[in-house]
C-alpha positions as CSV (number, residue, x, y, z in Angstrom):
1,X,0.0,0.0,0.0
2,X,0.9,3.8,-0.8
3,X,-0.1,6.3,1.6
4,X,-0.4,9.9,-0.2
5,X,-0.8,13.0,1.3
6,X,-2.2,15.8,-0.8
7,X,-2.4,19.4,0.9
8,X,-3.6,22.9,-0.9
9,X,-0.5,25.3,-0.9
10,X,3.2,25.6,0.0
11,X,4.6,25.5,3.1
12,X,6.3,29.0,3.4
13,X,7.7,28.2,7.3
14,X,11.3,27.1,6.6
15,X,11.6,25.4,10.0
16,X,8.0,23.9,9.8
17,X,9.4,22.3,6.3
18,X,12.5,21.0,7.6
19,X,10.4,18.9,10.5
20,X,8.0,17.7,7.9
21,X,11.1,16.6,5.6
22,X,12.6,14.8,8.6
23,X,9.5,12.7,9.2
24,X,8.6,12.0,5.6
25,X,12.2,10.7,5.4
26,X,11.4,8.4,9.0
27,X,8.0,7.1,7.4
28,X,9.8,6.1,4.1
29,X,11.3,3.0,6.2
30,X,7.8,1.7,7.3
31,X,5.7,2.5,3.7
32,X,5.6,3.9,0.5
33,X,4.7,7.4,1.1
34,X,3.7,10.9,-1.1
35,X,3.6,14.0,-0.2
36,X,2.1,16.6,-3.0
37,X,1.0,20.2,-2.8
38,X,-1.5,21.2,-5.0
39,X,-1.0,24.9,-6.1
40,X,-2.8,27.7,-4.4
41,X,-6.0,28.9,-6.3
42,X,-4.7,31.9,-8.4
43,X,-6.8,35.2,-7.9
44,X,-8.5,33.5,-5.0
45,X,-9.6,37.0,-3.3
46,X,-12.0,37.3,-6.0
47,X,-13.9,34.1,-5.4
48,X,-16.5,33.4,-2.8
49,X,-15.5,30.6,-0.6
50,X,-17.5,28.2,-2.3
51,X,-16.4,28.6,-5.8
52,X,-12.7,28.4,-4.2
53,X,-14.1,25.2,-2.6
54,X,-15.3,23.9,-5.9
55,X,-11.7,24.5,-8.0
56,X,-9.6,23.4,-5.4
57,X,-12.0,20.1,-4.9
58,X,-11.8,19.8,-8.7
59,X,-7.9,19.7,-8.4
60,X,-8.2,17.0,-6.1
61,X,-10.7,14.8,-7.4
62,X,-7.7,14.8,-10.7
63,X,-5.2,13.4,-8.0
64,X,-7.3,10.3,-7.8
65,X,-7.5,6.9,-9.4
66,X,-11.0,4.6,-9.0
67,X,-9.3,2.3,-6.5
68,X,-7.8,5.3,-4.5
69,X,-9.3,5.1,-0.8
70,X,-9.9,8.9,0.5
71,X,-9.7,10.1,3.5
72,X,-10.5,14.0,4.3
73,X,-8.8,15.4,7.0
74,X,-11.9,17.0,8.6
75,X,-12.9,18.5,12.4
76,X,-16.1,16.7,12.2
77,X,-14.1,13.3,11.6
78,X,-13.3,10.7,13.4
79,X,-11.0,10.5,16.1
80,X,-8.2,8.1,17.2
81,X,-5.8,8.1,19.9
82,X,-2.2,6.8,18.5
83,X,-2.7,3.5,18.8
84,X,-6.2,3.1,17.3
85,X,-4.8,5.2,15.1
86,X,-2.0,2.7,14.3
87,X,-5.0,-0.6,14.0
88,X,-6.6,2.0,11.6
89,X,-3.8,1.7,9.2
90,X,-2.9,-1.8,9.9
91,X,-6.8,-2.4,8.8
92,X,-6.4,-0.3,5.8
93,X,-3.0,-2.5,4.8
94,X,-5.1,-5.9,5.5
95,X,-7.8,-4.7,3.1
96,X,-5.3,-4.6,0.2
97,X,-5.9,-1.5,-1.2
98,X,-3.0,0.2,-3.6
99,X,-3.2,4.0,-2.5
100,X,-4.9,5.8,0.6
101,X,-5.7,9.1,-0.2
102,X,-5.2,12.0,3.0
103,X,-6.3,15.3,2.1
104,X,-5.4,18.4,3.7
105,X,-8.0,21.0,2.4
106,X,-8.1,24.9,1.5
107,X,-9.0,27.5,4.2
108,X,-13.0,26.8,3.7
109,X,-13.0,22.9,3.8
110,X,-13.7,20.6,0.8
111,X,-16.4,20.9,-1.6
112,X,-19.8,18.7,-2.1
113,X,-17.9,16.6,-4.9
114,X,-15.3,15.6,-2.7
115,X,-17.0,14.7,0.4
116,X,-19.7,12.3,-2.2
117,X,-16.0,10.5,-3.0
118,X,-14.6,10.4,0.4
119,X,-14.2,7.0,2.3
120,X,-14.3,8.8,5.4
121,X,-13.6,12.4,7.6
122,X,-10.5,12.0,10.2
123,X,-10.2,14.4,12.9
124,X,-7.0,15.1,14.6
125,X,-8.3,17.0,17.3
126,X,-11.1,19.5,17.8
127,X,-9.0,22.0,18.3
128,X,-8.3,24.1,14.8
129,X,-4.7,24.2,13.6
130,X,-3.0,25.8,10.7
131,X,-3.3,24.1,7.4
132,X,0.9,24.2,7.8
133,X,0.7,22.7,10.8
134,X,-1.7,19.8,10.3
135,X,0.8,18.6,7.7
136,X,3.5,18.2,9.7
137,X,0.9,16.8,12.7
138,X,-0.4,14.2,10.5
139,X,2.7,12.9,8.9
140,X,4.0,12.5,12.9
141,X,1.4,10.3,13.8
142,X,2.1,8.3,10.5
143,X,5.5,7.8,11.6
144,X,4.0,7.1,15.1
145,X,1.8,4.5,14.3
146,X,4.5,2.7,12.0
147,X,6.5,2.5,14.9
148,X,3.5,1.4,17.5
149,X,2.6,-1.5,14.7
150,X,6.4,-2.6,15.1
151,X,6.6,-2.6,18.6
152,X,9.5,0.1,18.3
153,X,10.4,2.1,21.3
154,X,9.3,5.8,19.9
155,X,5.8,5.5,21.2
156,X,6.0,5.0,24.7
157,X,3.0,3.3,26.3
């Protein structure tokens, strides 16, 4: 299985990006895992939120295959603790899917279209983070559920 992150716009914090680097390079050992930014909306300031919400979920629903599984990053999600997080994806390897899908969204959220493909909402925490931040935030508890499913010593129980 591929996992495949997909956020909206570059990360423009230099010491955010180095963080993120370090644990994309960690996660490589456990999986197959992509990380791609898809382009800001140009001229976005003259767009209401939901025609932003429409282009940007158009550019995402092109990132996708049929067999892709796709899960939306979402508040009103679901949410795990690490190590249901880490049964999560062990369930999602068993299943024998090629490529799970996580999306980061824009500033307004994900339109209709791509909630209708979704598998299902994940929620990190009900606090609200920045869209920089969450990448970072969800590529750590990758890592840390890797390391939970291999009994390794990073996730201390």
């Amino acid at each position: 299985m591929t996992i495949k992150l997909l956020a909206i716009g570059k990360t423009d914090n230099k010491q955010l990006q180095i963080l993120i680097d370090e644990y994309i390079k960690r996660l490589g050992f456990y999986i197959k895992f992509d990380f791609e930014i898809i382009p800001d909306i140009k001229n976005s300031k003259n767009l209401s939120e939901q025609q932003q919400k429409q282009k940007e979920g158009g550019l995402i629903l092109n990132k996708l295959v049929p067999t892709d599984v796709l899960i939306l990053l979402d508040e009103n999600g679901k949410q795990y603790d690490s190590v249901g997080f880490s049964n999560y994806l062990q369930k999602h390897m068993n299943s024998g899917i090629k490529r799970l899908i996580i999306v980061i969204g824009g500033p307004y959220g994900f339109s209709e279209a791509v909630y209708n493909k979704s598998y299902e909402k994940l929620s990190l925490s009900k606090m609200t983070f920045s869209h920089q931040m969450i990448r970072l935030f969800i590529i750590e508890q990758l890592y840390r559920g890797f390391t939970i499913l291999k009994n390794e010593p990073y996730h201390h129980r």
